[in-house]
N, CA, C and O atoms as a Tinker XYZ file with bonds, in Angstrom:
   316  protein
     1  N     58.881000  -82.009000  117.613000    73     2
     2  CA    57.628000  -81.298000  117.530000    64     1     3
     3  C     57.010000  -81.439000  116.144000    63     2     4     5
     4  O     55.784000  -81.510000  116.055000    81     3
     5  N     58.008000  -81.498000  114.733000    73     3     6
     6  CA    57.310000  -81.700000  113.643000    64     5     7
     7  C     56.762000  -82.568000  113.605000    63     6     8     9
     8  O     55.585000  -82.385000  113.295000    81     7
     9  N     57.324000  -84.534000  113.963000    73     7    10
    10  CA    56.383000  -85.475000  114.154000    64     9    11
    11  C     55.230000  -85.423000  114.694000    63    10    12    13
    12  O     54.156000  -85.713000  114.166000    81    11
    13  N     55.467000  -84.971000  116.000000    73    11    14
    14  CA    53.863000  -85.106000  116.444000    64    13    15
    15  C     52.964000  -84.303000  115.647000    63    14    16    17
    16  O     51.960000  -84.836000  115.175000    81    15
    17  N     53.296000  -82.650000  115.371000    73    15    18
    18  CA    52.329000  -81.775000  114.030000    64    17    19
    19  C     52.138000  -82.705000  112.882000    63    18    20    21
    20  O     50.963000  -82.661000  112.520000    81    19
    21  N     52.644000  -83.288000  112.382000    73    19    22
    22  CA    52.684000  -84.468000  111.220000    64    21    23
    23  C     51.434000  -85.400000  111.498000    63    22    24    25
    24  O     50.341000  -85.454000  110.935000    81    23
    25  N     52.100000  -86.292000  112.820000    73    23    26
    26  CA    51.247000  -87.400000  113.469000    64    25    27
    27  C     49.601000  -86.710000  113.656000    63    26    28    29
    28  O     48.661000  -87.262000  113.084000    81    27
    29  N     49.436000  -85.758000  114.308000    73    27    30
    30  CA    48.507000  -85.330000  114.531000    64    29    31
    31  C     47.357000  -84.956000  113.238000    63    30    32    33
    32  O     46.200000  -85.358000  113.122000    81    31
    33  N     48.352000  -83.802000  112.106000    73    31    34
    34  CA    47.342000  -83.894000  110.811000    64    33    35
    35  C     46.869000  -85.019000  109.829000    63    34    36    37
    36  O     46.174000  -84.780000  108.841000    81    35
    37  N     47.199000  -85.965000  110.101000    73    35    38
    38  CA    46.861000  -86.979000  109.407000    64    37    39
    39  C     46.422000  -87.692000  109.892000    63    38    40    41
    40  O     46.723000  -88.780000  109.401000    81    39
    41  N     45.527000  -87.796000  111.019000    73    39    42
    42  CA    44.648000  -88.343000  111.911000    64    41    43
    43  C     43.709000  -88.064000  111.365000    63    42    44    45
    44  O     43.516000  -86.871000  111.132000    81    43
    45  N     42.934000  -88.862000  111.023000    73    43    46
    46  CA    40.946000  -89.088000  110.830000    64    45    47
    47  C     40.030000  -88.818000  112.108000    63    46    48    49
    48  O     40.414000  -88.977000  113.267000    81    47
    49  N     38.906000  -88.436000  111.766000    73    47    50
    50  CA    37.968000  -88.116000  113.023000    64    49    51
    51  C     38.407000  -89.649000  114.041000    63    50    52    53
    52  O     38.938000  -89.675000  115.151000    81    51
    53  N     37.787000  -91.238000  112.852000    73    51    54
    54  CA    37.327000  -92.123000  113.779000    64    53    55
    55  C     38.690000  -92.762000  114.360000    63    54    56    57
    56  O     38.483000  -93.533000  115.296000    81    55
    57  N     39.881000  -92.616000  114.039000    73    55    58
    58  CA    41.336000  -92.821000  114.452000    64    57    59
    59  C     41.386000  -92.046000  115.767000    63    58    60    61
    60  O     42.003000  -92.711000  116.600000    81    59
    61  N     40.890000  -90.692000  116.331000    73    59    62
    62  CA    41.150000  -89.841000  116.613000    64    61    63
    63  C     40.135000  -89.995000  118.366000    63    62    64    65
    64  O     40.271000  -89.632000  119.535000    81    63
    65  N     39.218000  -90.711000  117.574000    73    63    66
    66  CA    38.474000  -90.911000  118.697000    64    65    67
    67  C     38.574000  -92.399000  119.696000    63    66    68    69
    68  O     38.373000  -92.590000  120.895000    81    67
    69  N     38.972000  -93.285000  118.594000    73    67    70
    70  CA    39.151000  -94.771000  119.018000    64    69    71
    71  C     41.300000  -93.978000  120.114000    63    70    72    73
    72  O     41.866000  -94.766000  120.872000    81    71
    73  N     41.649000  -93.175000  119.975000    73    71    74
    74  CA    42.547000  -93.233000  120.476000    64    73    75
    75  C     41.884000  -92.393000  121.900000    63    74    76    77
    76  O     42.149000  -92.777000  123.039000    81    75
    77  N     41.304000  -91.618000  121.714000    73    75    78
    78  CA    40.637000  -90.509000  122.763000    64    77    79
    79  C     39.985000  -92.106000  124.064000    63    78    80    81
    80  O     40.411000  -92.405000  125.179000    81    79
    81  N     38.922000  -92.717000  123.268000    73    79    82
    82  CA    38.098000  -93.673000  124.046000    64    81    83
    83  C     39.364000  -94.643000  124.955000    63    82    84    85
    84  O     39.545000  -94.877000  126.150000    81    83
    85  N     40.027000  -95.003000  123.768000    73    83    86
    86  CA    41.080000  -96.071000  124.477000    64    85    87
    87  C     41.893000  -95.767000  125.831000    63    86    88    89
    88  O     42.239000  -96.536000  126.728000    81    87
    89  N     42.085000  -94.352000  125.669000    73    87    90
    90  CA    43.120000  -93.978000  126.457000    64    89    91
    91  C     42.211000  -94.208000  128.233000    63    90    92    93
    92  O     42.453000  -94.695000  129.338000    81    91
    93  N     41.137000  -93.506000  127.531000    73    91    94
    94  CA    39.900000  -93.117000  128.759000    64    93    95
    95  C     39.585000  -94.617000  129.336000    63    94    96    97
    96  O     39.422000  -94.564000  130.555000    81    95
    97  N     39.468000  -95.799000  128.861000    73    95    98
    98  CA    39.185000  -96.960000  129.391000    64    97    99
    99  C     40.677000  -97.013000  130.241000    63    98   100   101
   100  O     40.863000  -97.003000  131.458000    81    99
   101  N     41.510000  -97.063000  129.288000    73    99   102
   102  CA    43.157000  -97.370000  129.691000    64   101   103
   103  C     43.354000  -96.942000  131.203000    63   102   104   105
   104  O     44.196000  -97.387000  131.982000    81   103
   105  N     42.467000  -96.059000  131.424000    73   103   106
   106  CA    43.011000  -94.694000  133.012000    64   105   107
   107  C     41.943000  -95.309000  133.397000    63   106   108   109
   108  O     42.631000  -96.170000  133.946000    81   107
   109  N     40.861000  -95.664000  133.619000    73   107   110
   110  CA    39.447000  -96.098000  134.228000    64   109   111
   111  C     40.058000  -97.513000  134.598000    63   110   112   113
   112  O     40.380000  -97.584000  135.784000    81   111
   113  N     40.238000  -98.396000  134.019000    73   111   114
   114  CA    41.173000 -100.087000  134.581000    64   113   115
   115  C     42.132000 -100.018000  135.194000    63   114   116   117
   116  O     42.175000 -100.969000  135.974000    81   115
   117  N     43.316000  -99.123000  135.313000    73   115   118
   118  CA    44.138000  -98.639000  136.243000    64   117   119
   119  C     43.494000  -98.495000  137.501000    63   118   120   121
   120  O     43.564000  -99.277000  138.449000    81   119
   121  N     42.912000  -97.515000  137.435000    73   119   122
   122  CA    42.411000  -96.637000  138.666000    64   121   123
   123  C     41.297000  -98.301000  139.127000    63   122   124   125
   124  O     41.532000  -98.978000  140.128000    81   123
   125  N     40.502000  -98.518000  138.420000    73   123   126
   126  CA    39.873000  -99.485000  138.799000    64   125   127
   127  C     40.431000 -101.176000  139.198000    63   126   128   129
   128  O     39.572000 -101.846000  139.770000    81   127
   129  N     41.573000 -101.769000  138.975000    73   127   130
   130  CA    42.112000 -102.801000  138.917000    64   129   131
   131  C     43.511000 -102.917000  139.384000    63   130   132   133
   132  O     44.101000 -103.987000  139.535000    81   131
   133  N     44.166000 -101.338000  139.676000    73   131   134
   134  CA    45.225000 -101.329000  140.350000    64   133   135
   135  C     46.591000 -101.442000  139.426000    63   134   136   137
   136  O     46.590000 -101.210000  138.217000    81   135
   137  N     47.723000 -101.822000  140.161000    73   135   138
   138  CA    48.600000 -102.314000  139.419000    64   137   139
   139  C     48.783000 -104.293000  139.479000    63   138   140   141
   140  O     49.339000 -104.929000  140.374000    81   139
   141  N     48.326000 -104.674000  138.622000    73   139   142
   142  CA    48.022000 -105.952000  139.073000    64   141   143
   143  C     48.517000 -107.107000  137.474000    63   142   144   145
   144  O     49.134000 -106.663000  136.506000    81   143
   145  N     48.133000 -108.287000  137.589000    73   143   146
   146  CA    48.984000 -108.875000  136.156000    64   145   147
   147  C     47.583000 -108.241000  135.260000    63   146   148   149
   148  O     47.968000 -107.606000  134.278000    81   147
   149  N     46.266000 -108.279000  135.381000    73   147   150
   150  CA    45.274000 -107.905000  134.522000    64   149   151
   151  C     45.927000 -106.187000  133.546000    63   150   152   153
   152  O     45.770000 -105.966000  132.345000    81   151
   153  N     46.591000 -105.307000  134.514000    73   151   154
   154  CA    47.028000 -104.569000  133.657000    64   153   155
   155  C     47.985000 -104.428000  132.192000    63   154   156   157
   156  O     48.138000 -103.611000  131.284000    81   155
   157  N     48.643000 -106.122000  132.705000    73   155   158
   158  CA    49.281000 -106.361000  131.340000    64   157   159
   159  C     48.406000 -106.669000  129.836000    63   158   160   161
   160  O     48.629000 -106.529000  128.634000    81   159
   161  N     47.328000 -107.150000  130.672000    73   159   162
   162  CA    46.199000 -107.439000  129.250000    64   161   163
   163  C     45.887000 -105.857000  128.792000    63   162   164   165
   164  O     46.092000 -105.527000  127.624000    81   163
   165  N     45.435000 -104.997000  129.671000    73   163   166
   166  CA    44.856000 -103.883000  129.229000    64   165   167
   167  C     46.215000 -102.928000  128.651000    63   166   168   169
   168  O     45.875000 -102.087000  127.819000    81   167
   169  N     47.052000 -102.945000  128.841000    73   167   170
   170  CA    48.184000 -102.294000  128.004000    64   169   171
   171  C     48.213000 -103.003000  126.887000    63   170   172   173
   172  O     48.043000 -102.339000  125.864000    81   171
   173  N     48.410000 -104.388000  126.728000    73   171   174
   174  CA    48.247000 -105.099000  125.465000    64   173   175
   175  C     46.904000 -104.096000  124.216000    63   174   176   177
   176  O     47.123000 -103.475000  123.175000    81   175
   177  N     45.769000 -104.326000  124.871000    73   175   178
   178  CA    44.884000 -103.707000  124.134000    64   177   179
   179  C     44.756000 -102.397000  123.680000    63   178   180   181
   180  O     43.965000 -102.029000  122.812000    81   179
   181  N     45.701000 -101.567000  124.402000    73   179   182
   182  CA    45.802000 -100.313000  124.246000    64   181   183
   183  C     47.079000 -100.364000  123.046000    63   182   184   185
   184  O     46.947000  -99.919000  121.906000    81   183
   185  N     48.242000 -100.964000  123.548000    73   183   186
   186  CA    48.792000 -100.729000  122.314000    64   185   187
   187  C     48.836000 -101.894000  120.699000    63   186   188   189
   188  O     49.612000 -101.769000  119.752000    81   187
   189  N     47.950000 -102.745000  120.836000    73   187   190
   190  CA    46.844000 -102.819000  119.740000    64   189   191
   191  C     45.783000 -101.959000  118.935000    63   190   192   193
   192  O     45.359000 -102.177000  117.800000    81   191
   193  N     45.474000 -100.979000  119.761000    73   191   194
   194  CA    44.570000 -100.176000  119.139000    64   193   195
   195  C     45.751000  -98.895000  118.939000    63   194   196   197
   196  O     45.148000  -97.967000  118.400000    81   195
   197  N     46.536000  -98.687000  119.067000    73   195   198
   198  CA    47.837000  -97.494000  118.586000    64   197   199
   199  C     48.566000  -98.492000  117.513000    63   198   200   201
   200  O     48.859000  -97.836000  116.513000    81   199
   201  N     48.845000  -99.475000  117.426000    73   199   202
   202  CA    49.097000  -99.914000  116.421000    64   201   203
   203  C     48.572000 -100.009000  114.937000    63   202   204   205
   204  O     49.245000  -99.904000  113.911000    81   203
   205  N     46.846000 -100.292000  115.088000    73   203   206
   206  CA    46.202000 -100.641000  114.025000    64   205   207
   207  C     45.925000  -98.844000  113.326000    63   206   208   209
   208  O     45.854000  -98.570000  112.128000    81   207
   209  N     45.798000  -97.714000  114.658000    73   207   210
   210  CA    45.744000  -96.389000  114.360000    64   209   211
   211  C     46.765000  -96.200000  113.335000    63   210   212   213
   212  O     46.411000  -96.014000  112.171000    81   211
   213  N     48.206000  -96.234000  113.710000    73   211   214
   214  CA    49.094000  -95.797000  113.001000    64   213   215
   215  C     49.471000  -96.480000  111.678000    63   214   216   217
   216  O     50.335000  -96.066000  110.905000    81   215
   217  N     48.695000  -97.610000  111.509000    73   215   218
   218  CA    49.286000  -98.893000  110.513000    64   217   219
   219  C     48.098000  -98.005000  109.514000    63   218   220   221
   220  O     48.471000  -97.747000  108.369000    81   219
   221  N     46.554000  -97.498000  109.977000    73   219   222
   222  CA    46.219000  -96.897000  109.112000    64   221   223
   223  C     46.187000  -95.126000  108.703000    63   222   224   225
   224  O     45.405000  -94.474000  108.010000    81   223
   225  N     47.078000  -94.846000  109.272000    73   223   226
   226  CA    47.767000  -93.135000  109.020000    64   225   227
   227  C     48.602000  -93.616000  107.863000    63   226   228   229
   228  O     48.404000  -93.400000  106.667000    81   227
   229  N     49.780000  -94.456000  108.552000    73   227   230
   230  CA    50.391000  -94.945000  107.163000    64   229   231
   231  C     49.828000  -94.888000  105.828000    63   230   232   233
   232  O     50.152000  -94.001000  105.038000    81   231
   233  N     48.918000  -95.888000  105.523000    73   231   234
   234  CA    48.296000  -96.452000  104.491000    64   233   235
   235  C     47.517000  -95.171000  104.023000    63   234   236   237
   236  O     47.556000  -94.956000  102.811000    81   235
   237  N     46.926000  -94.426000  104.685000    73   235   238
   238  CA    46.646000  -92.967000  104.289000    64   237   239
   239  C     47.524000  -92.034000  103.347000    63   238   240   241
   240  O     47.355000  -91.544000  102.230000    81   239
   241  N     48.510000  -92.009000  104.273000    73   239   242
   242  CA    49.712000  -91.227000  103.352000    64   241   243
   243  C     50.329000  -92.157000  102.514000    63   242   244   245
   244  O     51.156000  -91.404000  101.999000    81   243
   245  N     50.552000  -93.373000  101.943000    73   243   246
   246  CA    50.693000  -94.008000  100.854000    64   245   247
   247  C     49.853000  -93.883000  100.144000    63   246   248   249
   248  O     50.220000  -93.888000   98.969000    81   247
   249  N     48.302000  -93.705000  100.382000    73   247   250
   250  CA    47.434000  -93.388000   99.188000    64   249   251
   251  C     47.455000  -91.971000   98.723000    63   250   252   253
   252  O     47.179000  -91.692000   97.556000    81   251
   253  N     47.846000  -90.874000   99.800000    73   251   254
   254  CA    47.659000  -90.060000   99.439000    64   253   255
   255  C     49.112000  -89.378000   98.250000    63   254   256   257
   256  O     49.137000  -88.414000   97.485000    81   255
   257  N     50.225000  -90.507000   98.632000    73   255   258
   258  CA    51.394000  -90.013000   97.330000    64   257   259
   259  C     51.048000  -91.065000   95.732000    63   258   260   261
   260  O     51.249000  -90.698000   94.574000    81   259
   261  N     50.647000  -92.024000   96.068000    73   259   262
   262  CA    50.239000  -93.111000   94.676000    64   261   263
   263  C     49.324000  -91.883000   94.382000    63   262   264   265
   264  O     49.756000  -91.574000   93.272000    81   263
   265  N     48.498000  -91.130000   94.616000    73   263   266
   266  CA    47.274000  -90.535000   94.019000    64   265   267
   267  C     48.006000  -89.220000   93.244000    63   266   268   269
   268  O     47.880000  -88.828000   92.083000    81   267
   269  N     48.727000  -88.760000   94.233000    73   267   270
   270  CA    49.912000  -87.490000   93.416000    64   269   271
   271  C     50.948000  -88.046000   92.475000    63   270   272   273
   272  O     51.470000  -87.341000   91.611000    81   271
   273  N     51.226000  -89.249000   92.641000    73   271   274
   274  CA    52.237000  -89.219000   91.454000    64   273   275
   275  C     51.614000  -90.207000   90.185000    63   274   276   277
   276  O     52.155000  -90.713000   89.202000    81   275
   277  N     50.117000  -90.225000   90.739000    73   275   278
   278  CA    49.363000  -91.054000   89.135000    64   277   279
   279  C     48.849000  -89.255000   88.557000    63   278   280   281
   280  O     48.921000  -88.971000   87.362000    81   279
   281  N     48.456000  -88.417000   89.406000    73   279   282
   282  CA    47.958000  -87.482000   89.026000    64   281   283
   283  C     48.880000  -86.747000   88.376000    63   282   284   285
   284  O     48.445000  -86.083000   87.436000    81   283
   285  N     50.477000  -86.651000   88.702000    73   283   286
   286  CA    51.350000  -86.134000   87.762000    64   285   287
   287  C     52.195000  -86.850000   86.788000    63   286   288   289
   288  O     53.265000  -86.346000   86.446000    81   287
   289  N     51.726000  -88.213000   86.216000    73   287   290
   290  CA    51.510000  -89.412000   85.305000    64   289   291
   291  C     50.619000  -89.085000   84.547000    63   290   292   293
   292  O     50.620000  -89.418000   83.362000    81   291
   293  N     49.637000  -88.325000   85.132000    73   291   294
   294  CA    48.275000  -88.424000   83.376000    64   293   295
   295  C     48.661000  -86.688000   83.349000    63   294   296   297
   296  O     48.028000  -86.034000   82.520000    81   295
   297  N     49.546000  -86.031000   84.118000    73   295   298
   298  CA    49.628000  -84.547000   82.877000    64   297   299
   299  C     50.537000  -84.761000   82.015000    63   298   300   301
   300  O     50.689000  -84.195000   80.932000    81   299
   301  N     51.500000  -86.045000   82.752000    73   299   302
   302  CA    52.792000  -86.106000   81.413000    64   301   303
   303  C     51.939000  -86.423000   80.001000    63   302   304   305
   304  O     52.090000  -85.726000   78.998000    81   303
   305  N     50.970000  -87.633000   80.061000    73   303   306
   306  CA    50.482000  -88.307000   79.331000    64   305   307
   307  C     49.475000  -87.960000   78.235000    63   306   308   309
   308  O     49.177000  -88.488000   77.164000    81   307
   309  N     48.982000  -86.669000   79.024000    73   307   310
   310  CA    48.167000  -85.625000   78.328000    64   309   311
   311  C     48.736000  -84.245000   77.818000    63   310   312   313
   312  O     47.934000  -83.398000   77.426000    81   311
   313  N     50.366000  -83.936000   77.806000    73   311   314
   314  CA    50.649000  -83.082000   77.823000    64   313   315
   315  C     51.748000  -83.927000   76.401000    63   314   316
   316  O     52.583000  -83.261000   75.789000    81   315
C-alpha cells in the first residue's frame, strides 16, 4: 500500500492523464477488436506509455534529491 501512496504522489497532472487516456483506449480496442493478435500491438502501446510514465516519476525524484543535497551543500558552504 506504501508503493502505490508513493507511486501515486509523485505523479504529475500530464503523467496522470496520459495514463487515465491510455487505459480508456486500452478497454475501448478490447471491447472493440476482441481478443485477437491486434491486441498484442495495443498492450504493447499501453505498456510503452507506463513505461515512459514511470521512467519519468523516476527522473523526478532524482531531481528532486540532487536539488536537496546541492541545497544542503551551499548551507555547509555558507555556514
Amino acid at each position: 500500500m506504501a508503493i502505490k501512496r508513493f507511486f501515486l504522489k509523485n505523479l504529475d497532472l500530464a503523467s496522470t492523464l496520459t495514463l487515465i487516456i491510455t487505459v480508456i483506449l486500452f478497454v475501448v480496442a478490447l471491447f472493440e477488436k476482441g481478443f485477437t493478435h491486434d491486441m498484442l500491438l495495443e498492450a504493447g502501446v499501453f505498456l510503452v506509455s507506463m513505461k515512459l510514465v514511470i521512467g519519468a516519476q523516476k527522473s523526478a525524484i532524482a531531481q528532486k534529491s540532487i536539488e536537496e543535497k546541492l541545497d544542503q551543500l551551499l548551507v555547509k558552504l555558507r555556514s
